[in-house]
N, CA, C and O atoms as a MOPAC input file, in Angstrom:
PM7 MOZYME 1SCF
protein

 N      0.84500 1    -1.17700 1     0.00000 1
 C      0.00000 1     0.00000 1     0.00000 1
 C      0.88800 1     1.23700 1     0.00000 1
 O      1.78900 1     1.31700 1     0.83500 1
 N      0.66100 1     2.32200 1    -0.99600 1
 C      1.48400 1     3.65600 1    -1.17900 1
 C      0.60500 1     4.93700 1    -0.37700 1
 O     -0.31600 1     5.46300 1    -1.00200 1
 N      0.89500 1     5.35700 1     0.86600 1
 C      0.59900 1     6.47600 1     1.05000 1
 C      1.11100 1     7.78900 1     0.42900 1
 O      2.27000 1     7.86600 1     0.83600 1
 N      0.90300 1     8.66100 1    -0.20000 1
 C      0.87300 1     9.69200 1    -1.30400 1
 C      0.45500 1    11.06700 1    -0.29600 1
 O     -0.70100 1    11.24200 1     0.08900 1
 N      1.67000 1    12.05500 1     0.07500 1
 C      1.32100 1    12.91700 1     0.75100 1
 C      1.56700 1    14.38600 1     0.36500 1
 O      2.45900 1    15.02900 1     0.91700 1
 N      0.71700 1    14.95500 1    -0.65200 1
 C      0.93900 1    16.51700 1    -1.34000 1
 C      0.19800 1    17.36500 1    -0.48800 1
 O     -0.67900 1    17.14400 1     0.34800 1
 N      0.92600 1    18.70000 1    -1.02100 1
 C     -0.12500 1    20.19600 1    -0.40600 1
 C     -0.46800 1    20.90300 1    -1.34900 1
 O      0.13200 1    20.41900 1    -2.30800 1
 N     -1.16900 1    21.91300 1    -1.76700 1
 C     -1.26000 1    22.98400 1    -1.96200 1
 C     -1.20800 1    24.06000 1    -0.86600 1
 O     -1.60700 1    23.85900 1     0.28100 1
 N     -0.46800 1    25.69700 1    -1.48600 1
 C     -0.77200 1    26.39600 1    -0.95300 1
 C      0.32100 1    26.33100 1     0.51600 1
 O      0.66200 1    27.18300 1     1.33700 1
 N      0.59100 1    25.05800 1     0.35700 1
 C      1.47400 1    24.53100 1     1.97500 1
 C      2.74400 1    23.92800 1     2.25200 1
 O      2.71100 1    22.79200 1     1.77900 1
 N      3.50200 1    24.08700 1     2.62700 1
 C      5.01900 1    23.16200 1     2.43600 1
 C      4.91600 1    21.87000 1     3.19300 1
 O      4.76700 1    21.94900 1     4.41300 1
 N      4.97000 1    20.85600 1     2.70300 1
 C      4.64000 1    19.74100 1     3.74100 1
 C      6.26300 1    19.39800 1     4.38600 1
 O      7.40500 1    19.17100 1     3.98500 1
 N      5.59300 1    19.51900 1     5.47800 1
 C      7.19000 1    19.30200 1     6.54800 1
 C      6.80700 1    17.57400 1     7.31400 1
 O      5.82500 1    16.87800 1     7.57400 1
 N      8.24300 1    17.52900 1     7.41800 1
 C      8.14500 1    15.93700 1     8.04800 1
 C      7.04100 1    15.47600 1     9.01400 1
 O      6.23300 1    14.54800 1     8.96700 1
 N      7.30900 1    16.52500 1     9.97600 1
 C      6.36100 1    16.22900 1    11.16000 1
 C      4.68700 1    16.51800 1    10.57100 1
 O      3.83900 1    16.24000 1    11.41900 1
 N      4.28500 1    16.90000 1     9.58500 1
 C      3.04900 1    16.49200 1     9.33900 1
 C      2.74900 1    15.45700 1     8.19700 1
 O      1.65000 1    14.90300 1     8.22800 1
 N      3.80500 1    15.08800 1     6.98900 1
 C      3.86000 1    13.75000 1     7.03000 1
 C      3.83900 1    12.61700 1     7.28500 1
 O      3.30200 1    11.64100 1     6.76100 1
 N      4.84700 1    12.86200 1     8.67000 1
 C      4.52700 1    11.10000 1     9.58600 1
 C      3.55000 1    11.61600 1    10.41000 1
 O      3.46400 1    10.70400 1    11.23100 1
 N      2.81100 1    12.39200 1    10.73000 1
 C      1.36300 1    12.44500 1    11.36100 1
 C      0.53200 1    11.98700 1    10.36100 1
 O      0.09100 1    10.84800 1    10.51900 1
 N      0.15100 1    12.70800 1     9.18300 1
 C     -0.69400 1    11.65300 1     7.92500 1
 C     -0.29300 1    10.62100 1     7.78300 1
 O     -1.31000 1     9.96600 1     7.55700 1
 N      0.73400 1     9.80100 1     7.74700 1
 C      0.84100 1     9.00900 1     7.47900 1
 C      0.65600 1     7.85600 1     8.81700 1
 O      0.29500 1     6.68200 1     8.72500 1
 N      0.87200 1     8.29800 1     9.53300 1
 C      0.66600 1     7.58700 1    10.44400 1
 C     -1.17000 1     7.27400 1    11.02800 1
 O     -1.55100 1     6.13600 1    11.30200 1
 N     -1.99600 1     8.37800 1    11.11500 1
 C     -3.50600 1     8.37300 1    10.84600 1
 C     -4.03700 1     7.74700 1    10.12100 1
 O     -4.84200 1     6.86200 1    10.41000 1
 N     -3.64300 1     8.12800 1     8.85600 1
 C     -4.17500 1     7.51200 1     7.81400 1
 C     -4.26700 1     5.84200 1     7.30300 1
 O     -5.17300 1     5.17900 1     6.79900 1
 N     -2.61600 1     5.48400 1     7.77300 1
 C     -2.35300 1     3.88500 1     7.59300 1
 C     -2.84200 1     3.24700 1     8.43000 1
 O     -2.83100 1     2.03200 1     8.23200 1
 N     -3.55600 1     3.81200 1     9.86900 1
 C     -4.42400 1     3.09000 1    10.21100 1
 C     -5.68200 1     2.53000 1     9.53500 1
 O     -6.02500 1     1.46300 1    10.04500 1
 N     -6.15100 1     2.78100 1     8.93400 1
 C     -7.37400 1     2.26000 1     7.60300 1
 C     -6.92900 1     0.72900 1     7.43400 1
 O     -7.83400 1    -0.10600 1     7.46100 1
 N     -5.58700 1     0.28500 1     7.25800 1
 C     -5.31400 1    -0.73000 1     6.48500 1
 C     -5.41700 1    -1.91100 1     7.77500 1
 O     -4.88300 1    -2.99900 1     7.56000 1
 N     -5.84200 1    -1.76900 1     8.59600 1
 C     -6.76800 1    -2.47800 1     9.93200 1
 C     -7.62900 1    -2.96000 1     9.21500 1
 O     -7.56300 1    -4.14600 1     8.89000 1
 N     -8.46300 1    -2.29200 1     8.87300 1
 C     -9.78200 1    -2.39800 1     8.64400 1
 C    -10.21900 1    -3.27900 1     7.08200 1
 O    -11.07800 1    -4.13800 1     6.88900 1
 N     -9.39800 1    -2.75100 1     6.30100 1
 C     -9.83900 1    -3.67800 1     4.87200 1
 C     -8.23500 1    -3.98400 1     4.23700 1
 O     -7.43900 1    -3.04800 1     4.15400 1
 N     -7.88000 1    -5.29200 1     3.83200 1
 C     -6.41400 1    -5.32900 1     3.21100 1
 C     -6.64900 1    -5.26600 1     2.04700 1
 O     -5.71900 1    -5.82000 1     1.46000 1
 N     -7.79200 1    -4.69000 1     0.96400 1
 C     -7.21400 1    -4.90300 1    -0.67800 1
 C     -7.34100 1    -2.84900 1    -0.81000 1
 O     -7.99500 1    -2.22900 1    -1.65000 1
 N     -6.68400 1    -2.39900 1     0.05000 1
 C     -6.19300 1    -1.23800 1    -0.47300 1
 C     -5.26400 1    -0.65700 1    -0.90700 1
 O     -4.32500 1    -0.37100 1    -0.16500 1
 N     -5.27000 1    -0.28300 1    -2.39400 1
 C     -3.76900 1    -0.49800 1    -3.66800 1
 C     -3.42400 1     0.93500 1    -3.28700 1
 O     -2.27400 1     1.09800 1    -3.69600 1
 N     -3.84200 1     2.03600 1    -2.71800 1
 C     -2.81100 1     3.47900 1    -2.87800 1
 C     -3.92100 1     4.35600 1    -1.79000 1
 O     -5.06300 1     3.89900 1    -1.84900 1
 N     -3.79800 1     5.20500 1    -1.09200 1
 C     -4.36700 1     6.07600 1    -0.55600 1
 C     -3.17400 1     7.61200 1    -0.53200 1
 O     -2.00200 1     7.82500 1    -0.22200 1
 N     -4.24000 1     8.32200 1    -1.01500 1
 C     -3.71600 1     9.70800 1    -1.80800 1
 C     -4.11700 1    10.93900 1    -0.65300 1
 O     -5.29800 1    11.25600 1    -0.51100 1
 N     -3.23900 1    11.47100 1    -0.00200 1
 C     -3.62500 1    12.61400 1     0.98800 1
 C     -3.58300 1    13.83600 1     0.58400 1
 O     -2.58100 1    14.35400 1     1.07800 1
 N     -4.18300 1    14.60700 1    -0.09500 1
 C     -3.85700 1    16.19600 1    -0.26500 1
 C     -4.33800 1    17.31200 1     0.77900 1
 O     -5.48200 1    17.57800 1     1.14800 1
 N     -3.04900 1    17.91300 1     1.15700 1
 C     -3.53100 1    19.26200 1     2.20300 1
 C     -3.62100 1    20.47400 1     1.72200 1
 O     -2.69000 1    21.21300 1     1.40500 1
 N     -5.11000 1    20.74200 1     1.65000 1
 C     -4.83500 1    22.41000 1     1.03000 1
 C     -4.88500 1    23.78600 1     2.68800 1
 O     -5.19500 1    23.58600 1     3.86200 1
 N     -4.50200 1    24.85300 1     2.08600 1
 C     -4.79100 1    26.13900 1     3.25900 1
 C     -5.41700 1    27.16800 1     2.25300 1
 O     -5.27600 1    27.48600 1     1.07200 1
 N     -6.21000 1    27.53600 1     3.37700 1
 C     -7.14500 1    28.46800 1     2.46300 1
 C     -6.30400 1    30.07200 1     2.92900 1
 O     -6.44800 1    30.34300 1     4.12100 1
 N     -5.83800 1    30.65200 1     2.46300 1
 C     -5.04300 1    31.92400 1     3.12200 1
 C     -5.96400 1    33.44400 1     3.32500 1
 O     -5.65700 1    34.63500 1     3.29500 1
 N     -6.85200 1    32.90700 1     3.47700 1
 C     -7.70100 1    34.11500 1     3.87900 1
 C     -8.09400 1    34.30700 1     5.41900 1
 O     -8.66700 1    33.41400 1     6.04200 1
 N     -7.74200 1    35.54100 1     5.98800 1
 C     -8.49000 1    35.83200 1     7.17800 1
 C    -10.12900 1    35.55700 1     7.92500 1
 O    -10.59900 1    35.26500 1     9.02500 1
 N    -10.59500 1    35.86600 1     6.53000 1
 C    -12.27500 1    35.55800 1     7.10100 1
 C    -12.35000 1    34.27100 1     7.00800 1
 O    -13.54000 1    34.10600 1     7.27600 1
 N    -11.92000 1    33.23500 1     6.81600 1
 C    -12.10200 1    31.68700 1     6.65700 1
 C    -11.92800 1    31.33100 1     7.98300 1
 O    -10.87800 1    31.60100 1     8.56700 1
 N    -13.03800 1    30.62900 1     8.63400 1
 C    -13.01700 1    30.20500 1     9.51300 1
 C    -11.73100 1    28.48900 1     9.71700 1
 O    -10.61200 1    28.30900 1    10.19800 1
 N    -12.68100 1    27.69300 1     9.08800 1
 C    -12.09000 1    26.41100 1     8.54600 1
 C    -11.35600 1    26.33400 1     7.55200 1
 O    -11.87200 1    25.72100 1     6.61700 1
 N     -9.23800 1    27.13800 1     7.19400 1
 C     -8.97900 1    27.34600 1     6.51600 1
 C     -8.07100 1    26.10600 1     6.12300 1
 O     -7.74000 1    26.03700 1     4.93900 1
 N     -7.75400 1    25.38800 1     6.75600 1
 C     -7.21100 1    24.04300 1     7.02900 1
 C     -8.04300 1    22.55300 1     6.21800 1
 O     -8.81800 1    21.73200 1     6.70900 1
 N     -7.57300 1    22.65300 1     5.04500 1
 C     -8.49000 1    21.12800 1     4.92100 1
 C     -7.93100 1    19.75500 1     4.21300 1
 O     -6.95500 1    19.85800 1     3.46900 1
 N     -8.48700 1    18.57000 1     4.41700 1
 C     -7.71200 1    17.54800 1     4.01600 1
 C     -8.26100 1    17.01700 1     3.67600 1
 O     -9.26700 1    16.69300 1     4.30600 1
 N     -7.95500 1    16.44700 1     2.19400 1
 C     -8.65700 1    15.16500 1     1.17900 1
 C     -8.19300 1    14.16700 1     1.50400 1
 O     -7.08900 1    14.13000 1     2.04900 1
 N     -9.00500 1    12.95300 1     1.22400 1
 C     -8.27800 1    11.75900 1     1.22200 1
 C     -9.08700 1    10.81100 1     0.07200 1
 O    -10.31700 1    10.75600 1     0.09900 1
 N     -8.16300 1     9.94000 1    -1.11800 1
 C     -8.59400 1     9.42500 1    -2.00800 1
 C     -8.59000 1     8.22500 1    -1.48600 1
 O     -7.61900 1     8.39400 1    -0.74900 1
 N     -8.92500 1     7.10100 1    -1.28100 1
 C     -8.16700 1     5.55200 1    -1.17800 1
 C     -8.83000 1     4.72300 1    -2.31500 1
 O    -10.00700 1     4.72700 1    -2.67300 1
 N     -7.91900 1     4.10900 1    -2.72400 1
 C     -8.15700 1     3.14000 1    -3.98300 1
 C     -8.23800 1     1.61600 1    -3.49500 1
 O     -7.19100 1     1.13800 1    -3.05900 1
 N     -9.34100 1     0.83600 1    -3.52600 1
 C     -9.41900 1    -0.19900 1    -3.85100 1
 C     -9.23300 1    -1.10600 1    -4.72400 1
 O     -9.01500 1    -0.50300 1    -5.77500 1
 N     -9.18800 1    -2.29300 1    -4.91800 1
 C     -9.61100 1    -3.01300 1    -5.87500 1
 C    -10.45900 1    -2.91800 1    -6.93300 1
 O    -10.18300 1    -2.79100 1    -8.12600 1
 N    -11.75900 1    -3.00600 1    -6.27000 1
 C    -12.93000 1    -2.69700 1    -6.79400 1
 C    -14.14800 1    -1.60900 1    -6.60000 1
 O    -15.36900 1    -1.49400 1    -6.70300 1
 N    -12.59400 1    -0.67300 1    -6.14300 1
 C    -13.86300 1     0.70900 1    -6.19400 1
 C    -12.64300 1     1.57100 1    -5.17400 1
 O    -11.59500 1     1.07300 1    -4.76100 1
 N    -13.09800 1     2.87900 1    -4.94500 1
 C    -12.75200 1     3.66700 1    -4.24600 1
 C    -13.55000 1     5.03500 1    -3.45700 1
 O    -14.53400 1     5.55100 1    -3.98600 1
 N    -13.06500 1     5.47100 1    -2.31500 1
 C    -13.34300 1     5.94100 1    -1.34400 1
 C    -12.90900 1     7.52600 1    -1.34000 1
 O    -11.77300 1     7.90100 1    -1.63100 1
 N    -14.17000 1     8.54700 1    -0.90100 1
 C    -12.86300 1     9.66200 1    -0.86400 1
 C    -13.70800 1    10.45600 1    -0.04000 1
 O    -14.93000 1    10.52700 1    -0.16700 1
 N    -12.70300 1    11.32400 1     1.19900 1
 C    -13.37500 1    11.87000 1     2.45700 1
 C    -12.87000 1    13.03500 1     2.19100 1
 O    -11.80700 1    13.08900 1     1.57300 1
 N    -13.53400 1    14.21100 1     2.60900 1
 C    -12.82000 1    15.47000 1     3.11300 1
 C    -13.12400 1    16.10200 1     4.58000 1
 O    -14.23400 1    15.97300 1     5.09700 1
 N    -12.35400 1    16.60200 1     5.03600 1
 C    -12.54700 1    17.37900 1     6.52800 1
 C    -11.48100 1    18.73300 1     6.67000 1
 O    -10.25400 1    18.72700 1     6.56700 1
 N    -12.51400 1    20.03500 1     6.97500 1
 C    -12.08900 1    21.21300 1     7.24000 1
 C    -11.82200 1    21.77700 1     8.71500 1
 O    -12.80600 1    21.71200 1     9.45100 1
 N    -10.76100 1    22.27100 1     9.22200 1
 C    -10.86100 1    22.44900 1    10.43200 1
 C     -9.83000 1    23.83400 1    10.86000 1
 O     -9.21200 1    24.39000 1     9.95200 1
 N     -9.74200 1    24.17100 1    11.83700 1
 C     -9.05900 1    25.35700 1    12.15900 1
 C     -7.01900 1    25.01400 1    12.27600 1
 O     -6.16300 1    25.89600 1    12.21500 1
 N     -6.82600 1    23.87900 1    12.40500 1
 C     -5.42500 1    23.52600 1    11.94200 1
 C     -5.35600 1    22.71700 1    11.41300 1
 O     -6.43500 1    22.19100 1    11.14100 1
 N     -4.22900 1    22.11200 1    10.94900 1
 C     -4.04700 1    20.72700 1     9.85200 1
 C     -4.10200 1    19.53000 1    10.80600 1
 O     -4.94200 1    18.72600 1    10.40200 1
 N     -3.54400 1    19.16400 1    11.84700 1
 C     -3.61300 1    17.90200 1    13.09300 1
 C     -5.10700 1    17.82300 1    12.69600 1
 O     -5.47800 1    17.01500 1    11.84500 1
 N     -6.13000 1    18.83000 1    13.43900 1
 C     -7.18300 1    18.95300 1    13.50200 1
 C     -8.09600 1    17.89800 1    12.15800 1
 O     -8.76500 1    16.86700 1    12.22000 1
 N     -7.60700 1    18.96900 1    10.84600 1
 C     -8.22700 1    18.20900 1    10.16000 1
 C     -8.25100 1    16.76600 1     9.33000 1
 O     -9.12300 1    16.18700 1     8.68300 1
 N     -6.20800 1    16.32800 1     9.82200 1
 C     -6.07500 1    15.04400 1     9.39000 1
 C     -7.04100 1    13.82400 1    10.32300 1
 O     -7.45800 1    12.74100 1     9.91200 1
 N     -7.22900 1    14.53900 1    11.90400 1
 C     -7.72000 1    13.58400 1    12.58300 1
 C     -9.23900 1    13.28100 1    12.18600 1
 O     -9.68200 1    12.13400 1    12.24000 1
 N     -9.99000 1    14.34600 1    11.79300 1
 C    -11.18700 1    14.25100 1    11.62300 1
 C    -11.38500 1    13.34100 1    10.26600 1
 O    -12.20400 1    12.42400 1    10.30700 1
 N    -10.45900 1    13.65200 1     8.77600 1
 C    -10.45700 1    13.12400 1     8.13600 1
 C     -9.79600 1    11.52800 1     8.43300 1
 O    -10.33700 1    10.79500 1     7.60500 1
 N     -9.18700 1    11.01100 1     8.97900 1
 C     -8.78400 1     9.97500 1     9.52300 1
 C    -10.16500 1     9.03400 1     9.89200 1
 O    -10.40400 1     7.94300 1     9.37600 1
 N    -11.09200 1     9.78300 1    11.00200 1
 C    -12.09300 1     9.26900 1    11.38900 1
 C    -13.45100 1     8.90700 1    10.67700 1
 O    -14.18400 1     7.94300 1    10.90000 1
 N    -13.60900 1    10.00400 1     9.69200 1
 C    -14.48800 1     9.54900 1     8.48400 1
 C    -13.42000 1     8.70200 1     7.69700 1
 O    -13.82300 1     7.54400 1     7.80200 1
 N    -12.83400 1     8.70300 1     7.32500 1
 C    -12.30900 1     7.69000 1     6.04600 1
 C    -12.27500 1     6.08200 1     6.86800 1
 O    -12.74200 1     5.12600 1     6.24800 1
 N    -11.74800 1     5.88900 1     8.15800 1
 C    -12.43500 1     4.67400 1     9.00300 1
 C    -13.56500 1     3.97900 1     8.76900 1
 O    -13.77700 1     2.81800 1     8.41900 1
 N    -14.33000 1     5.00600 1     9.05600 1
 C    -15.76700 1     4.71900 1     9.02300 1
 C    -16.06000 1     4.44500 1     7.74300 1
 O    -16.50500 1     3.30400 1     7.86300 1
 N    -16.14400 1     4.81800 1     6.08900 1
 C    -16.21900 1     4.76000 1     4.96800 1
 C    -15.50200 1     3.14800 1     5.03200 1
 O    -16.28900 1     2.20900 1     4.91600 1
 N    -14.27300 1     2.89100 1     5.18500 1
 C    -13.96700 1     1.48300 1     4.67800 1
 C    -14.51000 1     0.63700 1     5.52700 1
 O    -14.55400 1    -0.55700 1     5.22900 1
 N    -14.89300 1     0.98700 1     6.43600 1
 C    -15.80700 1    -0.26200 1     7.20200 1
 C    -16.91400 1    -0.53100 1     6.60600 1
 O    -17.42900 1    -1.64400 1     6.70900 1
 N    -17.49200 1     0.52800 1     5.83600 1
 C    -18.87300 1     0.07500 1     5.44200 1
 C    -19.01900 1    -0.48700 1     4.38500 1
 O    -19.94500 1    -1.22200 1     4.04300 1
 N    -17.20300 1     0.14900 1     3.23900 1
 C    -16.84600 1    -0.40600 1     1.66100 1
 C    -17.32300 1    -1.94000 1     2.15500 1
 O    -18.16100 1    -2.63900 1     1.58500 1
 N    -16.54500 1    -2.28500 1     3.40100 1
 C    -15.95400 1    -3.59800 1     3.23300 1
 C    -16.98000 1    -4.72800 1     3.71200 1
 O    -16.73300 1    -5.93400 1     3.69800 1
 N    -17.81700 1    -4.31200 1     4.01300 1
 C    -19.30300 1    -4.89700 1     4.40900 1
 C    -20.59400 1    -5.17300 1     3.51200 1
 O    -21.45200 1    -6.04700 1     3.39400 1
 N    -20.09900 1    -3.37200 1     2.68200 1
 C    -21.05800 1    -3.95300 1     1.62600 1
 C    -20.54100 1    -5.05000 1     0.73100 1
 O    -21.35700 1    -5.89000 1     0.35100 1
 N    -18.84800 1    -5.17800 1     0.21600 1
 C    -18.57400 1    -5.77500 1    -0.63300 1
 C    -18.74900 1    -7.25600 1     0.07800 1
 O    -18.99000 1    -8.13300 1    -0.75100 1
 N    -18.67300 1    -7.72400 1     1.48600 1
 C    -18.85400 1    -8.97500 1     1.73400 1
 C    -20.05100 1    -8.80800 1     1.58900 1
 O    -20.21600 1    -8.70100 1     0.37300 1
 N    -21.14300 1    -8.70600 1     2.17100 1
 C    -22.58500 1    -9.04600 1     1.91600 1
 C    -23.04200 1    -9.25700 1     0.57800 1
 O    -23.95400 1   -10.05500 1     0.36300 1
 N    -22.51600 1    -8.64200 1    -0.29900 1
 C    -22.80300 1    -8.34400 1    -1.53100 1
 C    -22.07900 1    -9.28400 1    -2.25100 1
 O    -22.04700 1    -8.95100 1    -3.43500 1
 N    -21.50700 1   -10.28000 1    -2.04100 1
 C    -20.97200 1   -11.44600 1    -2.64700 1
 C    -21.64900 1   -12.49100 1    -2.39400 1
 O    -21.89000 1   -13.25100 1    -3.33200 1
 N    -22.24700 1   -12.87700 1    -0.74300 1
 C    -23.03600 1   -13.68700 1    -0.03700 1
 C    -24.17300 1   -14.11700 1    -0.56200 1
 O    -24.55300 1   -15.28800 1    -0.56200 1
 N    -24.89800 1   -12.92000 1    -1.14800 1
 C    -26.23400 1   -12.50700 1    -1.84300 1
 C    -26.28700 1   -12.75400 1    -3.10300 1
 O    -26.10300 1   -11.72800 1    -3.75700 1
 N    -26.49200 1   -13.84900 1    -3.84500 1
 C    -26.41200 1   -14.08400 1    -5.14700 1
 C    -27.89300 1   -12.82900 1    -6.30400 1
 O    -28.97100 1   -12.72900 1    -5.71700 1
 N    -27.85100 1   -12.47600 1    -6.95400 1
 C    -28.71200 1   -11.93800 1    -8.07600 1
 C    -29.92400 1   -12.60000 1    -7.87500 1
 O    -30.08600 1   -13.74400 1    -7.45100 1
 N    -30.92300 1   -11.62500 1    -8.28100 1
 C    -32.32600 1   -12.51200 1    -8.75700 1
 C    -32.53100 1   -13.17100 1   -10.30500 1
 O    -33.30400 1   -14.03400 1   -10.72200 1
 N    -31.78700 1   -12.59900 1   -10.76900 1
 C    -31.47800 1   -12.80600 1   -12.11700 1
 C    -30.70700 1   -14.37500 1   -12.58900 1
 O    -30.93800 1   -15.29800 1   -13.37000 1
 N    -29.60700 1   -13.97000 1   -11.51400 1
 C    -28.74600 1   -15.50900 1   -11.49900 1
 C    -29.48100 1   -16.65500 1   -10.80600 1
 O    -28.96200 1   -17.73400 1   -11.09200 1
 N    -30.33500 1   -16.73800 1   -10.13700 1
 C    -30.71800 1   -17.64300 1    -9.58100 1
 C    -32.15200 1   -18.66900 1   -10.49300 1
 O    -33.17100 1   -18.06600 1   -10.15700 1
 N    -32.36500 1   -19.26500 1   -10.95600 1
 C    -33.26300 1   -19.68900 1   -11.73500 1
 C    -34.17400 1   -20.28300 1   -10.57800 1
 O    -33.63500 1   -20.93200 1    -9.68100 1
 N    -35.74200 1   -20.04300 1   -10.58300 1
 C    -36.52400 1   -20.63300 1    -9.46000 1
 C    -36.60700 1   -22.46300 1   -10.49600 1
 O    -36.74700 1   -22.73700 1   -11.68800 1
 N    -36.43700 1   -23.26500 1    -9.28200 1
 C    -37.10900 1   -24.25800 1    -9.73900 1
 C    -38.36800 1   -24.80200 1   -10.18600 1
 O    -39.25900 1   -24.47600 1    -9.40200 1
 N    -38.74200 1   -25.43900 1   -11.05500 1
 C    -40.46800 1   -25.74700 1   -11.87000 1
 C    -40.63000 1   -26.72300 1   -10.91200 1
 O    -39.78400 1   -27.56800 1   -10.61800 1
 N    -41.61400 1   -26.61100 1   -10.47700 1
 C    -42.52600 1   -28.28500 1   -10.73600 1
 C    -42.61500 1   -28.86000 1   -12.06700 1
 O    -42.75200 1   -28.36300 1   -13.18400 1
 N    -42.44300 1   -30.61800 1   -11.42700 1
 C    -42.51400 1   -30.93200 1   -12.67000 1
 C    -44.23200 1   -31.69800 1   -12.43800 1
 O    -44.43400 1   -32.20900 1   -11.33600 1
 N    -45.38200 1   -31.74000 1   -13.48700 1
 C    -46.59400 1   -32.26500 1   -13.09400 1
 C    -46.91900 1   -33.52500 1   -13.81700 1
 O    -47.04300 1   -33.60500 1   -15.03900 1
 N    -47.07100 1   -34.68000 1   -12.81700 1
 C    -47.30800 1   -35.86700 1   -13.54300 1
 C    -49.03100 1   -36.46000 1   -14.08900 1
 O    -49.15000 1   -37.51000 1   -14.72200 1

C-alpha cells in the first residue's frame, strides 16, 4: 500500500507527514485490498475563513474507491477528523462488498419448476 502525501498552498514538513501518514495507515486495519491512498492538504489563506485548514483523502481499492474530506481550524485537527471519516467509509466499503458477494442476483438464480405428472 502507497501512502501519497501533497499540499497545496502549503510546504509539507516531516512532522506532518509522519502524522498523515501515520492516521491515515491506520485504515489498512480495517480492509487489506487497499492499492494506494492519496492525501492532499490544502490552506485556504484568507483571514475571514473560519475552517482554513483542509484535508482530502482518495483511497483506492480493488474494486472501487473511497474519498473523504474534513475542514478544520489547523491541519492535526483536520487530518484527525479526516482519519475518522475515512475509518468509518472502509468499514462500510468492506461490508457492503462482503454481503454483496453472499447474496447471489435474482437474475442468477433460476426458481425451480414443478414438474406435473
Amino acid at each position: 500500500m502507497r501512502i501519497t502525501v501533497k499540499g497545496r498552498n502549503i510546504e509539507i514538513t516531516d512532522p506532518i507527514r509522519a502524522y498523515a501518514e501515520e492516521k491515515i495507515g491506520k485504515v489498512i486495519n480495517h480492509y487489506d485490498q487497499i492499492q494506494s491512498i492519496e492525501v492532499v492538504l490544502n490552506v485556504i489563506k484568507n483571514p475571514s475563513v473560519a475552517l482554513s485548514h483542509t484535508a482530502e483523502v482518495l483511497c483506492k481499492f480493488t474494486s472501487g474507491s473511497v474519498k473523504a474530506e474534513e475542514s478544520a481550524e489547523t491541519m492535526y485537527a483536520s487530518i484527525d477528523l479526516v482519519s475518522d471519516k475515512l475509518n468509518r467509509q472502509v468499514k462500510k466499503f468492506k461490508e457492503k462488498q462482503i454481503s454483496g458477494s453472499k447474496n447471489a442476483s435474482i437474475r442468477t438464480d433460476a426458481p425451480e419448476e414443478k414438474e406435473e405428472e
